[in-house]
C-alpha positions as CSV (number, residue, x, y, z in Angstrom):
1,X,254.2,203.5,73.3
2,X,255.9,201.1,75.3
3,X,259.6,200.2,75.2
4,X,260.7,196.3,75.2
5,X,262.2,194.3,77.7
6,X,265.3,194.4,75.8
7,X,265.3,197.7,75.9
8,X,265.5,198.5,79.1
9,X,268.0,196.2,79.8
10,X,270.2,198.2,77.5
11,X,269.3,201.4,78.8
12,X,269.7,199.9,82.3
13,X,272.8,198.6,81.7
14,X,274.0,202.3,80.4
15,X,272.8,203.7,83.6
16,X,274.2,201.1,85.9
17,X,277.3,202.0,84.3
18,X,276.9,206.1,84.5
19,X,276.5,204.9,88.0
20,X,279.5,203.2,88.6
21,X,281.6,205.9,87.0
22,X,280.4,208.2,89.5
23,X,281.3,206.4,92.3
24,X,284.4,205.9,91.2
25,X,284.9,209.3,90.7
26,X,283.8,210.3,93.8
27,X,286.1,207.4,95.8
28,X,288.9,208.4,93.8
29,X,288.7,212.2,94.4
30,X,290.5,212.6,90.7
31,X,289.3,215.3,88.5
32,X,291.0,213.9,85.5
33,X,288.8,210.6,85.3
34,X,286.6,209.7,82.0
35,X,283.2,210.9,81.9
36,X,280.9,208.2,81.8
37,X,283.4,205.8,83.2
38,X,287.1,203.8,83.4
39,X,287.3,201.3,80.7
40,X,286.1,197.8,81.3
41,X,287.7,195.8,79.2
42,X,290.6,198.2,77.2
43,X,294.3,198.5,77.7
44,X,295.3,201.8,76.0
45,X,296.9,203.1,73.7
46,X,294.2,201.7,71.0
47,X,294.4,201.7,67.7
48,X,291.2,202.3,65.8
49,X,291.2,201.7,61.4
50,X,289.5,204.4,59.5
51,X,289.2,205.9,56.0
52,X,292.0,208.0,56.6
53,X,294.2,205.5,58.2
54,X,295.2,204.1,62.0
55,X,294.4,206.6,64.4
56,X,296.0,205.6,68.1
57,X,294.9,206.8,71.0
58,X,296.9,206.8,73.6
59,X,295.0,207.0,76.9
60,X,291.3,206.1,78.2
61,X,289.5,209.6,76.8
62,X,288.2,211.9,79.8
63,X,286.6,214.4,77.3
64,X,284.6,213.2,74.2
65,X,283.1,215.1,71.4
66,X,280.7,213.1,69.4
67,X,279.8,214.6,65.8
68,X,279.1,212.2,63.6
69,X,275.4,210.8,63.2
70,X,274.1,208.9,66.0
71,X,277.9,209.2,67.4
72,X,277.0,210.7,70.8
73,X,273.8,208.4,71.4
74,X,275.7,205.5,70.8
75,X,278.7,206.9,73.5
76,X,276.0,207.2,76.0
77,X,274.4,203.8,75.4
78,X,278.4,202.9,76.2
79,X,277.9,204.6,79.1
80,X,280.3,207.8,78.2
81,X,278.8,210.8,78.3
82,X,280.3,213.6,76.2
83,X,280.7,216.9,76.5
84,X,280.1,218.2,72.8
85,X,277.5,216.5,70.4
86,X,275.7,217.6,67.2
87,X,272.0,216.9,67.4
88,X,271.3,216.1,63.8
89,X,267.6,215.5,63.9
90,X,266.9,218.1,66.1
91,X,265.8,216.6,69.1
92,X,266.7,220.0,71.2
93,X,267.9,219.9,75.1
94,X,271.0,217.1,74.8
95,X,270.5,216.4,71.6
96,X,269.1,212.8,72.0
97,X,265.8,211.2,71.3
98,X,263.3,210.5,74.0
99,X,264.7,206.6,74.3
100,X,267.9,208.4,76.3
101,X,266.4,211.0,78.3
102,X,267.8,211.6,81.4
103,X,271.1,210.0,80.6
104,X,273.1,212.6,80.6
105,X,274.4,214.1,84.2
106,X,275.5,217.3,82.8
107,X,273.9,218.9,79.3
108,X,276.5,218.6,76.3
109,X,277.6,221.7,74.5
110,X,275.4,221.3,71.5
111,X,277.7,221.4,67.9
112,X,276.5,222.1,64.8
113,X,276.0,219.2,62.1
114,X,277.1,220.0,58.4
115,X,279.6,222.7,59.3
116,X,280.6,222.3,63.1
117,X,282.1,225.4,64.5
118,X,286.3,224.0,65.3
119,X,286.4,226.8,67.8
120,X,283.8,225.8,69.9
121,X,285.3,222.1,69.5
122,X,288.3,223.3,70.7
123,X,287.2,225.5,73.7
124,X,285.9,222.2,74.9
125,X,289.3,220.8,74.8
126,X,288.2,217.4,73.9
127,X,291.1,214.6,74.4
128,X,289.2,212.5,71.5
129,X,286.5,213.5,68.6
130,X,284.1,210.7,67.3
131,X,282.9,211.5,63.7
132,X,282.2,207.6,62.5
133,X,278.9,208.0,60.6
134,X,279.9,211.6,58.9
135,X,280.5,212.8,55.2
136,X,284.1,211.6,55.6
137,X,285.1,215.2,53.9
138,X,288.9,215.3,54.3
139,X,289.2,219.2,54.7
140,X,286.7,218.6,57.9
141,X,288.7,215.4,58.8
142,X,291.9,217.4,58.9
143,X,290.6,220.4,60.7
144,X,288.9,217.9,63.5
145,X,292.6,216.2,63.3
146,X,294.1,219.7,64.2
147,X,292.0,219.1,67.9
148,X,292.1,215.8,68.8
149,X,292.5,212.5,67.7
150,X,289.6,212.3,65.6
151,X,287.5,208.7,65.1
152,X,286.3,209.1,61.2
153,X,284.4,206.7,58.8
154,X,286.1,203.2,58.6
155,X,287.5,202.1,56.0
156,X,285.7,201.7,52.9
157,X,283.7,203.6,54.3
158,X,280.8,206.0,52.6
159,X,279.6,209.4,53.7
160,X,277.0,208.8,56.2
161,X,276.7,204.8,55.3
162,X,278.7,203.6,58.4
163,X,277.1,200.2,59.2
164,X,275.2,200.2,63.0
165,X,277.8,197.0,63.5
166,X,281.0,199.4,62.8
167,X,279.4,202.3,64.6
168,X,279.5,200.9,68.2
169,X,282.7,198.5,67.4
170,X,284.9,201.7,66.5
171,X,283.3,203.8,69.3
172,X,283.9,201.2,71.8
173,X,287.4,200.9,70.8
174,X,287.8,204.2,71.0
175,X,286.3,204.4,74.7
176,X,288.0,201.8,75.9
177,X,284.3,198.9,76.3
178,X,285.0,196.8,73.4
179,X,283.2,194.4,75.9
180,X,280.0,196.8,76.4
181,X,279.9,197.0,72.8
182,X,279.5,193.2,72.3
183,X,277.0,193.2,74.7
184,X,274.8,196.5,72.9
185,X,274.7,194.7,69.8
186,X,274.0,191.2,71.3
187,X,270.8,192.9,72.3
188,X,269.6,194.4,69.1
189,X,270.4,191.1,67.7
190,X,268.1,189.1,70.1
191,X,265.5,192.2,69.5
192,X,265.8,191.3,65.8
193,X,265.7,187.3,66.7
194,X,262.3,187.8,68.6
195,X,260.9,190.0,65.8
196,X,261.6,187.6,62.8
197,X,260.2,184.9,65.0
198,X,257.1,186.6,66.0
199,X,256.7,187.3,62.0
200,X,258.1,184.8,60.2
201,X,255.9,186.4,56.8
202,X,258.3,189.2,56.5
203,X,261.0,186.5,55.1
204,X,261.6,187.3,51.5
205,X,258.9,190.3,51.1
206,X,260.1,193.3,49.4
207,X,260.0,196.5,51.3
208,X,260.8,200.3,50.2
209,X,262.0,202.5,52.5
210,X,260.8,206.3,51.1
211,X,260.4,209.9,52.2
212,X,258.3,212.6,51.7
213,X,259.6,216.0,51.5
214,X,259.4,219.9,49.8
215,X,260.9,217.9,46.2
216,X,258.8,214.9,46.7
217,X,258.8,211.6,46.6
218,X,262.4,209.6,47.6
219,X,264.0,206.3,48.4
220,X,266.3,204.9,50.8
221,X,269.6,202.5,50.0
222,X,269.7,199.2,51.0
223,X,273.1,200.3,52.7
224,X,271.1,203.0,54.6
225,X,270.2,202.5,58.3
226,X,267.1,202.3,57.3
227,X,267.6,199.6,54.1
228,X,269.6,197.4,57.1
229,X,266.7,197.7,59.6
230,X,264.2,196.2,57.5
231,X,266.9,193.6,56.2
232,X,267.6,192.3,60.0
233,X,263.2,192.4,59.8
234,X,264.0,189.5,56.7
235,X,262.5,191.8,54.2
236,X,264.4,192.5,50.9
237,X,264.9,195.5,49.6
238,X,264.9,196.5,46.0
239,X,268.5,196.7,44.0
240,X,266.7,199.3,41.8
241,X,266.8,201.8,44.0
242,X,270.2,201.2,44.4
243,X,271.3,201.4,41.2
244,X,268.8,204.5,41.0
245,X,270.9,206.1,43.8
246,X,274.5,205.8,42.7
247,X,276.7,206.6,45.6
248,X,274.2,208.5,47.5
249,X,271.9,207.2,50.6
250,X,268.7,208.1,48.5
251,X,267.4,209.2,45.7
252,X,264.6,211.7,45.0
253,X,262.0,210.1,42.7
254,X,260.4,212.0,39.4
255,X,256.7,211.4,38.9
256,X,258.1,209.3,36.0
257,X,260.1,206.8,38.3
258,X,257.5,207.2,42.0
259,X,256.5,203.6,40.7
260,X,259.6,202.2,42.6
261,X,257.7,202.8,45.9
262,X,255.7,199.6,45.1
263,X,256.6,196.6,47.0
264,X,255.0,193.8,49.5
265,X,255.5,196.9,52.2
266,X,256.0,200.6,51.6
267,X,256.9,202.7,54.2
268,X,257.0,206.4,54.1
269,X,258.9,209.0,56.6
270,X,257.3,212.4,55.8
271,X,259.7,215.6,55.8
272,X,258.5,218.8,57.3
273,X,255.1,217.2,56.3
274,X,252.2,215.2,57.8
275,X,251.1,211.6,57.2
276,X,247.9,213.2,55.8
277,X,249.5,215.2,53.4
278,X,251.2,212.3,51.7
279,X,248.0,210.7,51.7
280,X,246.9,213.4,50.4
281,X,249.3,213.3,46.7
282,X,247.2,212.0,44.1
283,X,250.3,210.3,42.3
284,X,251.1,208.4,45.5
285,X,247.8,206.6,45.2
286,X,249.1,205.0,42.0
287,X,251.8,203.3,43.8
288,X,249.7,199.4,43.2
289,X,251.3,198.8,47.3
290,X,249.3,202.2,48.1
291,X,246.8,201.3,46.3
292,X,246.5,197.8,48.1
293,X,246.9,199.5,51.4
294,X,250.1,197.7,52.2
295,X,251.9,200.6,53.4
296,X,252.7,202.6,55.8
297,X,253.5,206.6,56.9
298,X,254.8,207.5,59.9
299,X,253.6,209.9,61.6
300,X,254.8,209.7,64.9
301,X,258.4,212.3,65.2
302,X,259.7,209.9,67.6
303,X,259.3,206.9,65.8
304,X,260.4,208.4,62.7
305,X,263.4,209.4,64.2
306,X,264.2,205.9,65.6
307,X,263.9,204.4,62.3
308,X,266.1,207.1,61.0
309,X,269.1,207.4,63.7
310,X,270.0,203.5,63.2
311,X,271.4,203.9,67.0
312,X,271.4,200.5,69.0
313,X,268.6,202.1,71.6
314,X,266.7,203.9,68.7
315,X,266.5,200.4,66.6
316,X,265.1,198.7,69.5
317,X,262.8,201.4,70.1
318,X,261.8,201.1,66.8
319,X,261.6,197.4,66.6
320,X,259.6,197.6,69.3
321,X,257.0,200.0,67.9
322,X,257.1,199.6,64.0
323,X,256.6,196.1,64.1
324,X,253.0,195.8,65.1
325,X,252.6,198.7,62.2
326,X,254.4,197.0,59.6
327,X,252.2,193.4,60.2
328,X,249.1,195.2,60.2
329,X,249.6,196.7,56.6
330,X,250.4,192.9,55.5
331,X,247.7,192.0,56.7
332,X,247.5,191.6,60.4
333,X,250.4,188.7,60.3
């Protein structure tokens, strides 16, 4: 698979800066200065908004652990590098998918996800914790708190729902490149541009975004990362799924309700399974999209995973490569 233009420009533009931060380190001949980089664009203190209220930090962070979802890829794409991150869909090594190898100097201390171990957090000493796209669980918000100044969900927030947009915004603040941020999303943005003008026939089809997994069949919000990618694609996603899901990000799906899979475009992310052995389920052949063959199962990990992680380098990844995928189930449009 090959990565877009745009892509590399982004992750070129990460590197330049890892680059920069170096030499800067190395001129200076300070030990205190930020990994990944001096601030382009911030004045500290900064104030960053969250669910549990302003949290100020006072000086540009030299020590960053990133927790939340897609928190630590989206630090490096900023050109930070920190020294703690959970590795949520178990990429292994640093904790990254294959769209950011190499751009880490020095490995990461590797955190656990659902119940991060606060000693090893604070062993690490970090001056600033990033857990934007998290469960937003004030007993873990209060214990991170106890550490460092800790970057939660925004406000309004819902537990792992945090928007791609307020992802990068809050982190950027946090880091001190509100300006590199911009610029990370300006590229998705175009990525998104040249995609909806390259497939115009996307605009106003339905799409379901579903899983496969050891209790079946599910669905994805239109809130999720995955719901948002295939809006910013002009697809529309179905409100019953949402009103099927509540306050969660999905919702598993009886045999009695696996009929709100159908759509103009299904998509399918298997689970600890293979594309073969969804094919493979009798009822998922009664899905009239299935049935039509206008769907689609992924069953490449790393694609998957960049439709998942909702990162700015994963979605372009994933633009990139699911595109072509999603066209020929329509159709070959």
């Amino acid at each position: 698979m090959h990565r877009t233009t745009t892509f590399r420009r982004a992750l070129a533009a990460a590197s330049a800066l890892a680059v920069l931060a170096l030499a800067a380190c190395s001129s200076g001949g300070e030990d205190d200065a930020p990994t990944g980089g001096t601030s382009s664009d911030g004045a500290f203190p900064v104030t960053v908004a969250t669910a549990f209220g302003d949290v100020e930090i006072a000086e540009q962070p030299t020590r960053v652990v990133a927790l939340g979802w897609g928190d630590a890829e989206t630090a490096l794409a900023l050109g930070v590098q920190p020294v703690g991150a959970s590795d949520w869909l178990a990429f292994g090594g640093d904790g990254v998918g294959p769209w950011l190898d190499g751009a880490y100097d020095e490995s990461p201390e590797i955190i656990g996800t659902l119940e991060p171990s606060y000693e090893q957090i604070a062993v690490l000493d970090p001056d600033v914790i990033l857990d934007v796209k998290s469960s937003g669980d004030p007993e873990r918000y209060e214990r991170l708190t106890e550490i460092a100044p800790t970057v939660a969900i925004p406000e309004g927030g819902e537990a792992y729902l945090t928007p791609m947009e307020d992802q990068v915004t809050m982190i950027a603040a946090a880091l001190g490149r509100s300006e590199e941020g911009e610029q990370l999303l300006a590229e998705v943005d175009d990525a998104f541009a040249a995609a909806r003008d390259e497939h115009p026939d996307f605009a106003g089809k339905t799409a379901v975004i579903g899983s496969y997994w050891a209790e079946g069949f599910g669905a994805y919000v239109s809130s999720s990362s995955r719901g948002e990618f295939m809006q910013a694609l002009g697809f529309e996603t179905k409100p019953e799924i949402d009103e099927a899901a509540g306050d969660a990000f999905s919702v598993t799906l009886g045999t009695e309700n696996v009929d709100l899979l159908d759509a103009d475009l299904t998509v399918i992310q298997p689970i600890g399974f293979t594309a073969a052995d969804v094919e493979a389920q009798p009822i998922f052949r009664t899905v009239p999209s299935v049935a039509d063959g206008r769907y689609v199962v992924l069953d490449d990990a790393d694609l998957s995973n960049a439709f998942s992680l909702g990162t700015p380098t994963a979605v372009i990844y994933a633009i990139d490569n699911v595109v072509p995928l999603f066209a020929d189930a329509l159709g070959g449009s």
